[in-house]
Chimera marker file (.cmm) of the C-alpha trace (Angstrom):
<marker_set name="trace">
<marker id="1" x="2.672" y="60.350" z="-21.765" r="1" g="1" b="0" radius="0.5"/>
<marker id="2" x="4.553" y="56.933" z="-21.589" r="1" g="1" b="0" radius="0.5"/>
<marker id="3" x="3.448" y="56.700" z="-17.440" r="1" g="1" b="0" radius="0.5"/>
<marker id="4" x="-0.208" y="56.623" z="-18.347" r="1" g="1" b="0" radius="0.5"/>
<marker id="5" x="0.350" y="54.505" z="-21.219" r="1" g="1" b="0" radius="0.5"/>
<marker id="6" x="1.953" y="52.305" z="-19.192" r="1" g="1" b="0" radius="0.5"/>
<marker id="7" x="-0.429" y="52.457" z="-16.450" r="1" g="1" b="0" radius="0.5"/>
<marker id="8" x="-3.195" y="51.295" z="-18.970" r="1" g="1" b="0" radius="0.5"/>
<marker id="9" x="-0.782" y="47.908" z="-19.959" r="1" g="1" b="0" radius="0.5"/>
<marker id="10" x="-0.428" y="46.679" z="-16.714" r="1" g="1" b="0" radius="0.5"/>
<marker id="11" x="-3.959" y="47.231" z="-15.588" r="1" g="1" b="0" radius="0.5"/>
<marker id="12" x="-5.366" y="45.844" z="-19.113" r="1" g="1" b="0" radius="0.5"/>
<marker id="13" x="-2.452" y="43.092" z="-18.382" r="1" g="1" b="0" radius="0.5"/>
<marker id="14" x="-4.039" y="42.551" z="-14.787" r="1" g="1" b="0" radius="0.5"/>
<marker id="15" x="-7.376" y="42.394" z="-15.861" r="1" g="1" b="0" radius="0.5"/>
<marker id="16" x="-6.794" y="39.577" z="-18.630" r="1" g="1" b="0" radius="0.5"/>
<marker id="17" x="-5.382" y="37.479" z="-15.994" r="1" g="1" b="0" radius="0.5"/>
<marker id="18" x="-7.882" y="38.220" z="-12.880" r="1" g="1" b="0" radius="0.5"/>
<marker id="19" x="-5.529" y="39.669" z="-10.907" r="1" g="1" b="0" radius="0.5"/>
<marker id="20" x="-7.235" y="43.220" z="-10.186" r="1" g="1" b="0" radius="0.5"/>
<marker id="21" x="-9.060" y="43.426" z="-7.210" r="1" g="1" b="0" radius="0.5"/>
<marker id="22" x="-12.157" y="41.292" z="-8.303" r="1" g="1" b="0" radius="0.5"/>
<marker id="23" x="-10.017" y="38.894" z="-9.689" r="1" g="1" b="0" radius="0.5"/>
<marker id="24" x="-8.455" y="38.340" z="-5.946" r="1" g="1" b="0" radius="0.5"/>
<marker id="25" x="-11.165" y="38.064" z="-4.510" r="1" g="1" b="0" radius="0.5"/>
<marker id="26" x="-12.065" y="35.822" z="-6.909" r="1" g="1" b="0" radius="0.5"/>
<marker id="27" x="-9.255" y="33.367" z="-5.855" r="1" g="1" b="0" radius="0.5"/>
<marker id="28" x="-8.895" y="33.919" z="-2.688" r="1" g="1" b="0" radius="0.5"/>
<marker id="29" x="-12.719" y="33.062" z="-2.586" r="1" g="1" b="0" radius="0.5"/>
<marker id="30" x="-12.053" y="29.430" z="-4.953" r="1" g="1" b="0" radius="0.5"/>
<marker id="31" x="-8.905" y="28.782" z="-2.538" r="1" g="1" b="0" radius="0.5"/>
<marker id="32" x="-11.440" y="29.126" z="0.380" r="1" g="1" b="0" radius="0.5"/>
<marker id="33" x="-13.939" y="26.313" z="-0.824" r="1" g="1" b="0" radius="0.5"/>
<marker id="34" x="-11.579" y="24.452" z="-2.373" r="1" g="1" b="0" radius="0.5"/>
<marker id="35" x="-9.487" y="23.552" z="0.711" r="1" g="1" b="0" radius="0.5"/>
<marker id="36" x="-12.267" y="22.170" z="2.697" r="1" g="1" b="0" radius="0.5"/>
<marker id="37" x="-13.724" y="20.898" z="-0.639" r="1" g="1" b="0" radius="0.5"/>
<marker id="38" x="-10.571" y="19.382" z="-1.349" r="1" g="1" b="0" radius="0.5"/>
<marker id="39" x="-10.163" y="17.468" z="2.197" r="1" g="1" b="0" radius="0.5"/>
<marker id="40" x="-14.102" y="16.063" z="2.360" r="1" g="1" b="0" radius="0.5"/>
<marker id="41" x="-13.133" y="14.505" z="-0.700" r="1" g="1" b="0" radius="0.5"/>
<marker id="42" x="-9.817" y="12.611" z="-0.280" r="1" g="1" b="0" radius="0.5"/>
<marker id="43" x="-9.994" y="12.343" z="3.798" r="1" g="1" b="0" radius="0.5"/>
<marker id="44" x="-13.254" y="12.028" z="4.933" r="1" g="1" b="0" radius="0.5"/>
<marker id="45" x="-15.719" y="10.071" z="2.390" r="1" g="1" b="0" radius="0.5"/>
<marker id="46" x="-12.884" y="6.988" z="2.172" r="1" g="1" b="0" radius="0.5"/>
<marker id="47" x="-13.592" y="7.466" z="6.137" r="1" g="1" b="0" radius="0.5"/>
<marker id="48" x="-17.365" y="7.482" z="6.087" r="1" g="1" b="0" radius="0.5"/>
<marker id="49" x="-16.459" y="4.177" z="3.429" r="1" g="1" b="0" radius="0.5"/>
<marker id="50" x="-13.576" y="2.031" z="5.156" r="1" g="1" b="0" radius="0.5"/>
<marker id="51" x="-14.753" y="1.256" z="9.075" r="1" g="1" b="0" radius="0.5"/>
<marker id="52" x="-11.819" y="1.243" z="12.128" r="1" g="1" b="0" radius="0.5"/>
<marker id="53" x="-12.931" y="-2.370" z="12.491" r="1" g="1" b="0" radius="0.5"/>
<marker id="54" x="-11.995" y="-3.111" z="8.570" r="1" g="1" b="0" radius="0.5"/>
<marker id="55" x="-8.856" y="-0.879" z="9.422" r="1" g="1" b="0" radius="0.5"/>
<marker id="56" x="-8.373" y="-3.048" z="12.309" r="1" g="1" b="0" radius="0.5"/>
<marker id="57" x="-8.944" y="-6.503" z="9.690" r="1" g="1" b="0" radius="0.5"/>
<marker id="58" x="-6.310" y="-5.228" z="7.165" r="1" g="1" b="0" radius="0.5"/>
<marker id="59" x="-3.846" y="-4.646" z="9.758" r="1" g="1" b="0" radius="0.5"/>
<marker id="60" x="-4.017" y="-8.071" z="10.948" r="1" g="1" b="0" radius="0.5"/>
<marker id="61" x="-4.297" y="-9.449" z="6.866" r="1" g="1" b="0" radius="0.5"/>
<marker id="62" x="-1.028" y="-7.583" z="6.771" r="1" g="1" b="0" radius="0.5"/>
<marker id="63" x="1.024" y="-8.955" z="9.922" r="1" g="1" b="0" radius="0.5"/>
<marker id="64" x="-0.655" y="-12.292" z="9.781" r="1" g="1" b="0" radius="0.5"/>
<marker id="65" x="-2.372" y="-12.041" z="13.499" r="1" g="1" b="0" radius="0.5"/>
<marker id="66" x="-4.683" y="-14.301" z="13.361" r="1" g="1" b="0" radius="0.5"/>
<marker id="67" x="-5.662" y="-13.287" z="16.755" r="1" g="1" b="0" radius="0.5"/>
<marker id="68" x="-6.758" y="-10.005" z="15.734" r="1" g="1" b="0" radius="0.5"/>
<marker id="69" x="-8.456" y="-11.023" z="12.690" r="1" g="1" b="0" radius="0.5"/>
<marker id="70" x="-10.935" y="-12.920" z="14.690" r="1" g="1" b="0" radius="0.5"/>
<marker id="71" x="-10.885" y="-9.528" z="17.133" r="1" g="1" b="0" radius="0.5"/>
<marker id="72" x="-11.550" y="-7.352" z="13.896" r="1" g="1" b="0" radius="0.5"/>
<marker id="73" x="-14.506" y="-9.469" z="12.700" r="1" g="1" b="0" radius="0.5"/>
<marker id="74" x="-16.012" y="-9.952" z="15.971" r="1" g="1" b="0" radius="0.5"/>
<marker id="75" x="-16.349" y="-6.075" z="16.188" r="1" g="1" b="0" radius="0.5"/>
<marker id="76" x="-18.087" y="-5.904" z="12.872" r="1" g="1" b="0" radius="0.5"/>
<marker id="77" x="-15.250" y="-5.928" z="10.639" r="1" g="1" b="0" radius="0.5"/>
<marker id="78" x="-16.438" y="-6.661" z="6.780" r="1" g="1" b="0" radius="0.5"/>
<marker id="79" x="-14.379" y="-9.888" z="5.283" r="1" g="1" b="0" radius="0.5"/>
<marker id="80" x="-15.116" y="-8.507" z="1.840" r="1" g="1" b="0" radius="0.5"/>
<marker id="81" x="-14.684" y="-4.798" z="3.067" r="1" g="1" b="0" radius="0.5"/>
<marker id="82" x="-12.451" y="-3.510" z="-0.235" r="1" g="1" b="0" radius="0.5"/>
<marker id="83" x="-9.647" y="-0.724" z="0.421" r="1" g="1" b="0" radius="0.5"/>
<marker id="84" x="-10.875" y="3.160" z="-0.944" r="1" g="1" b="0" radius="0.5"/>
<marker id="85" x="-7.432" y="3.038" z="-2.895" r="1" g="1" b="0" radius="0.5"/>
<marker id="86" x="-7.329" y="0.251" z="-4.445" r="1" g="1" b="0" radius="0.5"/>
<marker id="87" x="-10.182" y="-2.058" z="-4.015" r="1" g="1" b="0" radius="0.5"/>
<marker id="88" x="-8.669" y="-4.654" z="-2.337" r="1" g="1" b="0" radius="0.5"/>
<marker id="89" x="-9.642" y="-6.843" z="0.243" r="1" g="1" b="0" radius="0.5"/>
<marker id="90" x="-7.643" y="-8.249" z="3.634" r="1" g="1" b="0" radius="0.5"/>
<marker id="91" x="-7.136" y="-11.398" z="1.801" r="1" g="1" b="0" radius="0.5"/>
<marker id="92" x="-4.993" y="-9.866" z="-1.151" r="1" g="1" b="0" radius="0.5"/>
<marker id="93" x="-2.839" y="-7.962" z="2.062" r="1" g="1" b="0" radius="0.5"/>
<marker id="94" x="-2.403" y="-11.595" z="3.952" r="1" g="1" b="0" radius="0.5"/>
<marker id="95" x="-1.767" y="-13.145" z="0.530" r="1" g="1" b="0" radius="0.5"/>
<marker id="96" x="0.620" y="-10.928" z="-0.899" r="1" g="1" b="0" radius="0.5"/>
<marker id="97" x="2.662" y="-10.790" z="2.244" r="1" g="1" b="0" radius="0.5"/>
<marker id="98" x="2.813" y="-14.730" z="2.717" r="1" g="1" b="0" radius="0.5"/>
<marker id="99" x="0.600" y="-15.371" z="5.745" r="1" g="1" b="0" radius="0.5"/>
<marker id="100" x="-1.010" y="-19.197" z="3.916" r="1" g="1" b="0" radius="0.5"/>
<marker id="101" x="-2.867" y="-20.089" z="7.501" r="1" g="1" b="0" radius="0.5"/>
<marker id="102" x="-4.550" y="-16.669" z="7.690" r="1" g="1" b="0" radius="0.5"/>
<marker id="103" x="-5.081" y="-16.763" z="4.025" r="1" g="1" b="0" radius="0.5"/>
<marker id="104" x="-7.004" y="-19.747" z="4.486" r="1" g="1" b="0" radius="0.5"/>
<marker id="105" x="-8.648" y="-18.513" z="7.945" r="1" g="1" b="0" radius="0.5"/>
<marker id="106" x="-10.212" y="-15.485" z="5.781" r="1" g="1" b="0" radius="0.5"/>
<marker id="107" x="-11.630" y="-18.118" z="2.863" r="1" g="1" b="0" radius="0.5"/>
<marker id="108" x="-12.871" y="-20.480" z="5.889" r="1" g="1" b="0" radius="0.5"/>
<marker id="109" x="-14.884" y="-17.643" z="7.095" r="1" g="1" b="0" radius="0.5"/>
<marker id="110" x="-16.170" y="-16.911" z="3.468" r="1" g="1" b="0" radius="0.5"/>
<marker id="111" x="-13.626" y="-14.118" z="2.247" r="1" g="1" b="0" radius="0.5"/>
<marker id="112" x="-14.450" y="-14.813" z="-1.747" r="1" g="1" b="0" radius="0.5"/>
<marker id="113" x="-11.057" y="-15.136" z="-3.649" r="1" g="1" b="0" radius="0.5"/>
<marker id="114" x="-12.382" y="-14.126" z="-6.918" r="1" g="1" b="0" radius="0.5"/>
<marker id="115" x="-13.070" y="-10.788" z="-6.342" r="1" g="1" b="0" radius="0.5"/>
<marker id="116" x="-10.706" y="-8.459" z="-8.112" r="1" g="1" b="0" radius="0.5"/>
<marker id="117" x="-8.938" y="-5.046" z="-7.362" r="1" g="1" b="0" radius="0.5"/>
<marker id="118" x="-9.196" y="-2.198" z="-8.791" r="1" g="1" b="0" radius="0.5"/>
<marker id="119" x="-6.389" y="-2.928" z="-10.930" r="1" g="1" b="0" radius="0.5"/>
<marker id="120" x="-8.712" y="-5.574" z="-12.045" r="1" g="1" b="0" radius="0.5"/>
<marker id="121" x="-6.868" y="-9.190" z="-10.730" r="1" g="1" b="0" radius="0.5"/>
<marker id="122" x="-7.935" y="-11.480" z="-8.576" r="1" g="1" b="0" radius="0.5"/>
<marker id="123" x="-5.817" y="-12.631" z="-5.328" r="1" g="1" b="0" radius="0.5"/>
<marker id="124" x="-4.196" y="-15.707" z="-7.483" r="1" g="1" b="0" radius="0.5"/>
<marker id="125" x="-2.859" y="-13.313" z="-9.898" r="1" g="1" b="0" radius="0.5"/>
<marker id="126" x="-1.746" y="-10.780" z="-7.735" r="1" g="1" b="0" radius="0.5"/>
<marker id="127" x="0.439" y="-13.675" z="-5.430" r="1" g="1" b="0" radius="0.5"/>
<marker id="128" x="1.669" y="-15.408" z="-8.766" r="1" g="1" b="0" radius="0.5"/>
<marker id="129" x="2.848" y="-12.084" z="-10.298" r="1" g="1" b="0" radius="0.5"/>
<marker id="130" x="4.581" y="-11.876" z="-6.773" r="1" g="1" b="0" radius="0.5"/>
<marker id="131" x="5.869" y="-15.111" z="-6.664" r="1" g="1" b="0" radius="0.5"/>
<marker id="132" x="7.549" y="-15.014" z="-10.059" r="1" g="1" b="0" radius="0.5"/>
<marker id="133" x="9.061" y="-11.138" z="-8.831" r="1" g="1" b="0" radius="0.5"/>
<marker id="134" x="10.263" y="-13.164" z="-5.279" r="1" g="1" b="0" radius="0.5"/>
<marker id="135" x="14.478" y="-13.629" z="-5.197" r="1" g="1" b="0" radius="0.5"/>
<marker id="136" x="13.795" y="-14.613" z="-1.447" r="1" g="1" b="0" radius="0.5"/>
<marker id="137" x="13.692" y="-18.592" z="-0.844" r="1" g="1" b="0" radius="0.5"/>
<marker id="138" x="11.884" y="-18.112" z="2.132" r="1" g="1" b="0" radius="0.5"/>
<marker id="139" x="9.478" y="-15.544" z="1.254" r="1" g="1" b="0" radius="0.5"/>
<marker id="140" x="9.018" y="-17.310" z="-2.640" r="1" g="1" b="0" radius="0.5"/>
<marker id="141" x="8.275" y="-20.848" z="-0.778" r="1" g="1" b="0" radius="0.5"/>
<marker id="142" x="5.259" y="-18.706" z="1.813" r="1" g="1" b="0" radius="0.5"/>
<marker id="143" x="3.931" y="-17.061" z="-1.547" r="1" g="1" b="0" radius="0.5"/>
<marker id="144" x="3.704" y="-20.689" z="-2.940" r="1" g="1" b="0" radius="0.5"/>
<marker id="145" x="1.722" y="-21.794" z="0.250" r="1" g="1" b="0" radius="0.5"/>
<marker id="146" x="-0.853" y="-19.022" z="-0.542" r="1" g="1" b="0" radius="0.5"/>
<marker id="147" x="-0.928" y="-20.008" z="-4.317" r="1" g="1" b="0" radius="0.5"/>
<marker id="148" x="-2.000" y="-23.541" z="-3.246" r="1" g="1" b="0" radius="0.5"/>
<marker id="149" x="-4.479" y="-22.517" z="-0.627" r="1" g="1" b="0" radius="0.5"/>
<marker id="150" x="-6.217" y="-20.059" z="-3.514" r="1" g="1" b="0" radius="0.5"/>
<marker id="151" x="-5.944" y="-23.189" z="-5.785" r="1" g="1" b="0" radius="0.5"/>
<marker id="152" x="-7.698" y="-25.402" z="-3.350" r="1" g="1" b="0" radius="0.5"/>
<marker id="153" x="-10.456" y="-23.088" z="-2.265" r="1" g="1" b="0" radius="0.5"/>
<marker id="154" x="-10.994" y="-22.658" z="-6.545" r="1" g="1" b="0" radius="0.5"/>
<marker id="155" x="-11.566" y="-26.308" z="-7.118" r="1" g="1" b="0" radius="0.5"/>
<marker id="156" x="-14.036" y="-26.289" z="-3.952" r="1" g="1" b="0" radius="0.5"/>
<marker id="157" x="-15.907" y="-24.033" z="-5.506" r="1" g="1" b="0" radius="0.5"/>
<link id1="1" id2="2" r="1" g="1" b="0" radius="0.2"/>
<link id1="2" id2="3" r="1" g="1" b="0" radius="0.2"/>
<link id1="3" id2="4" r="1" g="1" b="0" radius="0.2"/>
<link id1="4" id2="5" r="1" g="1" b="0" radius="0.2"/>
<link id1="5" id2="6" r="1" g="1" b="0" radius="0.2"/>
<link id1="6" id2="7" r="1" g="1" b="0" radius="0.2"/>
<link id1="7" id2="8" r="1" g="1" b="0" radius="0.2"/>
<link id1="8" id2="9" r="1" g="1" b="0" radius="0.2"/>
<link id1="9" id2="10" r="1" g="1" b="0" radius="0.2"/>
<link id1="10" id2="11" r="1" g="1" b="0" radius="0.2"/>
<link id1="11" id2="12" r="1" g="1" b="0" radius="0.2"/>
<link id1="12" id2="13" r="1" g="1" b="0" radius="0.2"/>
<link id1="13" id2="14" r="1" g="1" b="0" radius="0.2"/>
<link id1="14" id2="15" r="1" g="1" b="0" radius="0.2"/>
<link id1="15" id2="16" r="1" g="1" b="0" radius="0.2"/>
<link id1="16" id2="17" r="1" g="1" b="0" radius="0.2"/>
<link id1="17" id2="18" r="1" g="1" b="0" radius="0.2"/>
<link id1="18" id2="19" r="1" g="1" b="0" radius="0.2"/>
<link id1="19" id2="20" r="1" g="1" b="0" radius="0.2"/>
<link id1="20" id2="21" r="1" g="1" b="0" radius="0.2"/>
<link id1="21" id2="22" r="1" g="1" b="0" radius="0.2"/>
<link id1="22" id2="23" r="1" g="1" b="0" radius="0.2"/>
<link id1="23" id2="24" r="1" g="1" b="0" radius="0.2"/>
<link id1="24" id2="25" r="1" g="1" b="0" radius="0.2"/>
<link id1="25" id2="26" r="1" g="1" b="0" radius="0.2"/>
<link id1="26" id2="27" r="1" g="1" b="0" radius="0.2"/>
<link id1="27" id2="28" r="1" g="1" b="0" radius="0.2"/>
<link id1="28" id2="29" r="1" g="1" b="0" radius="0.2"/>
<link id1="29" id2="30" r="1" g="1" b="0" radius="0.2"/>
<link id1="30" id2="31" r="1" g="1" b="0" radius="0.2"/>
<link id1="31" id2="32" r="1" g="1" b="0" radius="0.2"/>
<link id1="32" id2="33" r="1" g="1" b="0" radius="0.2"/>
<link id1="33" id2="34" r="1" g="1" b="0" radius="0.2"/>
<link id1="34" id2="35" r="1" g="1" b="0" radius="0.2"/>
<link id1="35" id2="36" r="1" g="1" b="0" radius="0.2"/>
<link id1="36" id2="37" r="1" g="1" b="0" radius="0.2"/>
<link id1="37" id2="38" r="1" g="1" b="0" radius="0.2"/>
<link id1="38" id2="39" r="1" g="1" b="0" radius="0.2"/>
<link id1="39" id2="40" r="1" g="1" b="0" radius="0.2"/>
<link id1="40" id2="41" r="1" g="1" b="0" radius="0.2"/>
<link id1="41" id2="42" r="1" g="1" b="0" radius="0.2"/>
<link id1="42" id2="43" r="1" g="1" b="0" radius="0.2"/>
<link id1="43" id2="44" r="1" g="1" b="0" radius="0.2"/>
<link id1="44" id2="45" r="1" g="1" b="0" radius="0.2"/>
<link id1="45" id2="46" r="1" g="1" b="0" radius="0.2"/>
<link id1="46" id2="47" r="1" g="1" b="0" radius="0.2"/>
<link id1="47" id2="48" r="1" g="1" b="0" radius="0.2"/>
<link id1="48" id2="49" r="1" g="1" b="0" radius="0.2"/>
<link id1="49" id2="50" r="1" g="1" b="0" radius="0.2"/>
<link id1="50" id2="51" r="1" g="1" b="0" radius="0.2"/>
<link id1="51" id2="52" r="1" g="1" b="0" radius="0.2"/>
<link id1="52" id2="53" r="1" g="1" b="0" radius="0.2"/>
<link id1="53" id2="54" r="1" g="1" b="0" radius="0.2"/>
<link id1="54" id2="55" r="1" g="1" b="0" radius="0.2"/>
<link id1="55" id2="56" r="1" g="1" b="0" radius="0.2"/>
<link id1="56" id2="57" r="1" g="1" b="0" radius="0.2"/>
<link id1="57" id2="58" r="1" g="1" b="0" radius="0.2"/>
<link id1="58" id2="59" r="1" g="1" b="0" radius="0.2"/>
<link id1="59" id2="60" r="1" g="1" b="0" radius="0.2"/>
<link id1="60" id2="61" r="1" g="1" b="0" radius="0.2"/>
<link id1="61" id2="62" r="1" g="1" b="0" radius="0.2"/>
<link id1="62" id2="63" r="1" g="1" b="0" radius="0.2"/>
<link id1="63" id2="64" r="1" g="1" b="0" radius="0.2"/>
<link id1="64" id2="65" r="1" g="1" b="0" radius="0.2"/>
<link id1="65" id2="66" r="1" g="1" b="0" radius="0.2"/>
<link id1="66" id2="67" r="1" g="1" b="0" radius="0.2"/>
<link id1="67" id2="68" r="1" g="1" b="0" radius="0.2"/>
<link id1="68" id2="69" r="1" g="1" b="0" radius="0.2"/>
<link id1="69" id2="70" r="1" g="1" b="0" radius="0.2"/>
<link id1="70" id2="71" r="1" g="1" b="0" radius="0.2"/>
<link id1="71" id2="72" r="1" g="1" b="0" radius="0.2"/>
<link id1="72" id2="73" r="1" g="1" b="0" radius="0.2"/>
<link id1="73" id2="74" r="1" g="1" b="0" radius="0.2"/>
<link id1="74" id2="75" r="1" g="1" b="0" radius="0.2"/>
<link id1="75" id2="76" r="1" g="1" b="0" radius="0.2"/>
<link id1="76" id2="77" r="1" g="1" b="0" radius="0.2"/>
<link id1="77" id2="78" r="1" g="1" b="0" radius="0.2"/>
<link id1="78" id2="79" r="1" g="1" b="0" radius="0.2"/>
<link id1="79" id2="80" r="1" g="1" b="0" radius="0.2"/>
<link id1="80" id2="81" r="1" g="1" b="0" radius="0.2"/>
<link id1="81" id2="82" r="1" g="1" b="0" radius="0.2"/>
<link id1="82" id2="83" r="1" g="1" b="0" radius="0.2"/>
<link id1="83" id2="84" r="1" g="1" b="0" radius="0.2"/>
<link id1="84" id2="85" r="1" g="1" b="0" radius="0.2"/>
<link id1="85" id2="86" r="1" g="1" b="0" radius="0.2"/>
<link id1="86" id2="87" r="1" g="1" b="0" radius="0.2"/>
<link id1="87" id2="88" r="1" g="1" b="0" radius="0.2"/>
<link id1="88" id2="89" r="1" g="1" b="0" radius="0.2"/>
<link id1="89" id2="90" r="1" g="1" b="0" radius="0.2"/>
<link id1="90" id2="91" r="1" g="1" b="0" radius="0.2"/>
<link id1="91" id2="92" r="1" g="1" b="0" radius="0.2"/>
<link id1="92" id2="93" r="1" g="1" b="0" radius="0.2"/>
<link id1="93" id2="94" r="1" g="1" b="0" radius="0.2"/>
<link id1="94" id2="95" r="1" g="1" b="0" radius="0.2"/>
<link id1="95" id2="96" r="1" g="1" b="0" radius="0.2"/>
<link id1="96" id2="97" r="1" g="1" b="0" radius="0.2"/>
<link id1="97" id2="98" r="1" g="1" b="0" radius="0.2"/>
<link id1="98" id2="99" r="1" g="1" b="0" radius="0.2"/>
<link id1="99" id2="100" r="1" g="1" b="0" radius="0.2"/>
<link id1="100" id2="101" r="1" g="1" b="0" radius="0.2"/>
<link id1="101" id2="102" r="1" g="1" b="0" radius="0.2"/>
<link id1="102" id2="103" r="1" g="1" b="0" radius="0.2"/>
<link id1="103" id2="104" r="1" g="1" b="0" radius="0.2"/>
<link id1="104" id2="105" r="1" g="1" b="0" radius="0.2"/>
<link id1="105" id2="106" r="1" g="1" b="0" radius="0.2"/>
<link id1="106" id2="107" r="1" g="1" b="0" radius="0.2"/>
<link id1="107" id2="108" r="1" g="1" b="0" radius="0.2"/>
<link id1="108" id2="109" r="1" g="1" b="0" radius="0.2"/>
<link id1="109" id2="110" r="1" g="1" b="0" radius="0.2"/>
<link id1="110" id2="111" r="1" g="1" b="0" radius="0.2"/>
<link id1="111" id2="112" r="1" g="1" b="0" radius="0.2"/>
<link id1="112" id2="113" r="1" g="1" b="0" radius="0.2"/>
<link id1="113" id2="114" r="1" g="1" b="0" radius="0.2"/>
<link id1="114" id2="115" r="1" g="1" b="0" radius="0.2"/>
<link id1="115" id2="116" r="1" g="1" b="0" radius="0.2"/>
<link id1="116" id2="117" r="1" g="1" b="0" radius="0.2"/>
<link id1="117" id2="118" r="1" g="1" b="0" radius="0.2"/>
<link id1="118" id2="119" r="1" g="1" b="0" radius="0.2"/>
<link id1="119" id2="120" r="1" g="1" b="0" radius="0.2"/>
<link id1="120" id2="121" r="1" g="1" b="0" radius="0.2"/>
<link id1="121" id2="122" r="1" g="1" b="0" radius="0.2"/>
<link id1="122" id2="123" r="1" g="1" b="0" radius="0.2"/>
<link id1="123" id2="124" r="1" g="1" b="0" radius="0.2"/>
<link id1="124" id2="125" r="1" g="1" b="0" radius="0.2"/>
<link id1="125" id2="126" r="1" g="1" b="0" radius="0.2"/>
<link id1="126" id2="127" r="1" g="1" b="0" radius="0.2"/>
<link id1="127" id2="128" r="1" g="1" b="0" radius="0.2"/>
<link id1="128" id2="129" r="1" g="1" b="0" radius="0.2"/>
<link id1="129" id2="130" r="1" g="1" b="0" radius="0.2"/>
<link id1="130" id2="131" r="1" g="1" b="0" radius="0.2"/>
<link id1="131" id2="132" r="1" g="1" b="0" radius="0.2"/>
<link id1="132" id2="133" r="1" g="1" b="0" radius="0.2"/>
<link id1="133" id2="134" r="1" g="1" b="0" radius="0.2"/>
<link id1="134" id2="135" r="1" g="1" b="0" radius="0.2"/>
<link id1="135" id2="136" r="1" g="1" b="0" radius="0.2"/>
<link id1="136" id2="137" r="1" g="1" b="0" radius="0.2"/>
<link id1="137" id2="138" r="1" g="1" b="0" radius="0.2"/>
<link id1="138" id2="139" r="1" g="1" b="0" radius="0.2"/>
<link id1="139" id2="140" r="1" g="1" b="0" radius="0.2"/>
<link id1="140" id2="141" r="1" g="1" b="0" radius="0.2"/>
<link id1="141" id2="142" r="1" g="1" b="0" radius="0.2"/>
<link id1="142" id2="143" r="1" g="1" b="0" radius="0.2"/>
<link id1="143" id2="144" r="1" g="1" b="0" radius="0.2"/>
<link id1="144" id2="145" r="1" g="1" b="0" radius="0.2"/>
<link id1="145" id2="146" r="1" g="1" b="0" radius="0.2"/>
<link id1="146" id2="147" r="1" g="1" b="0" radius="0.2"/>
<link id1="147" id2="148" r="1" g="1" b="0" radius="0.2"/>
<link id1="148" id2="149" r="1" g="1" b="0" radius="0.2"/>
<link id1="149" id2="150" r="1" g="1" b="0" radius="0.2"/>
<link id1="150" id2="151" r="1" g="1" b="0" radius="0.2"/>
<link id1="151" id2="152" r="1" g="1" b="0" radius="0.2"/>
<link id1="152" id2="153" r="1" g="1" b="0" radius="0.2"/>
<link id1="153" id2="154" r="1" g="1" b="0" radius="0.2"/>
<link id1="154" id2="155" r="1" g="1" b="0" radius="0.2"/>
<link id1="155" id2="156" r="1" g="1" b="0" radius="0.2"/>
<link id1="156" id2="157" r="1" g="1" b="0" radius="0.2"/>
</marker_set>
């Protein structure tokens, strides 16, 4: 008498927590669509949103090429495109990593230096939060380069 009695716990068990034979299918079925489900989400629509030519304008933001910024634009890169992540734009990557001449290539060509991030600051804040973080001489000094280009472009507008 205590087999079938214990038969009946661990199919009564099984059945509160979906794990008899509907229940499996159940989750295999959820896994299924939620794999594909999962990857159109976080791989393909920031894709479809973020272009290989505002790819390519990010990457030269980043490593200060001016070179390639003008390639990146010239194949229909977006000066304003913002990051999926965070929101940001190439001029917050050329700012924040010291690059003042392409910094003030990007606002030449209209890049708009009040737009904010996600994180909701604009470029000035984000470089000036850097700058006071900066122990480098070298690297504090091309963060204060950007910091006056921003300020200049501000009182032009």
């Amino acid at each position: 008498m205590d087999e079938p009695l214990a038969m009946n716990a661990s199919s009564v068990l099984s059945a509160l927590l979906g794990l008899n034979r509907v229940g499996r299918i159940l989750y295999a079925s959820l896994f299924v669509l939620a794999v594909p489900a999962m990857l159109a989400w976080f791989v393909l629509l920031p894709r479809l949103q973020f272009s290989e030519a505002d790819e390519r304008l990010f990457r030269a933001a980043r490593h200060g090429d001016l070179a390639g910024l003008a390639q990146s634009l010239a194949a229909g890169g977006h000066i304003d495109a913002a990051a999926p992540i965070d929101g940001k734009t190439a001029i917050f990557r050329a700012a924040v990593f010291g690059h003042a001449e392409l910094v003030s290539d990007l606002l030449k060509r209209g890049a708009d230096p009040a737009v904010r991030g996600r994180d909701g600051k604009t470029v000035l804040e984000v470089v000036t939060a850097a700058r006071m973080e900066e122990r480098d001489a070298t690297r504090a000094s091309a963060l204060d380069a950007v910091a006056a280009a921003l300020r200049a472009a501000e009182s032009r507008r």
